[in-house]
C-alpha positions in Angstrom: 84.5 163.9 181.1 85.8 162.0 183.7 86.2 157.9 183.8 82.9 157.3 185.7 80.5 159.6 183.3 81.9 158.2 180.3 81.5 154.9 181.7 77.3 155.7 182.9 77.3 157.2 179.1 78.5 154.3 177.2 76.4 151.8 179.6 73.3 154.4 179.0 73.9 154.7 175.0 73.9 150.9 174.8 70.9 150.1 177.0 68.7 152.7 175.6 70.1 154.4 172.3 69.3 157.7 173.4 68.0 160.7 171.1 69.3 162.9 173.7 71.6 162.2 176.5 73.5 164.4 179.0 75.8 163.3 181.7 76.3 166.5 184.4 78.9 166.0 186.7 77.2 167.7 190.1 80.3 166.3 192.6 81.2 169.8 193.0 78.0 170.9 194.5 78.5 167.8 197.6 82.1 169.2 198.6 80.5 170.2 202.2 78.2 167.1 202.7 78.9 164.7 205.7 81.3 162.0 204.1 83.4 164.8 201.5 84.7 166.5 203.7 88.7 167.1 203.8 88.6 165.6 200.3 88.2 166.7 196.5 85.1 166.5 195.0 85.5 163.2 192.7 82.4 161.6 190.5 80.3 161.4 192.7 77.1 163.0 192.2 75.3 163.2 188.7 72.4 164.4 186.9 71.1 162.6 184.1 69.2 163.8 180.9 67.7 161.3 178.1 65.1 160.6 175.6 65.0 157.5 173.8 61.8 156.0 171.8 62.2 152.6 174.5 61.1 155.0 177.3 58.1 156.2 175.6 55.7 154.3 176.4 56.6 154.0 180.0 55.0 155.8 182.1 56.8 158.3 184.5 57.3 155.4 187.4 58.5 152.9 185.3 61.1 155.3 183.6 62.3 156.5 187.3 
């Protein structure tokens, strides 16, 4: 895990103390995209999965 997931991780275990919490790293999949190109993929894109009982009783909007 690079410096900028594990940053988003511990930022997103303090705010919400997560049940479940992934960090994906999607930078590879933006190599070809206008503004990448002639350089590595970095951190730079990311998905995002988490449960935690403060988002419950949000509704879908509000969790977004």
């Amino acid at each position: 895990m690079g410096l900028i997931a594990a940053t988003i991780k511990e930022k997103l275990e303090k705010a919400f103390n997560p049940t479940q919490l992934e960090i994906i790293d999607e930078s590879h999949k933006h190599a070809g995209h206008a503004g990448m190109a002639g350089r590595e993929p970095s951190e730079s894109h990311f998905q995002v999965i988490i449960a935690s009982e403060i988002l419950t009783p949000m509704n879908r909007l509000a969790r977004s």
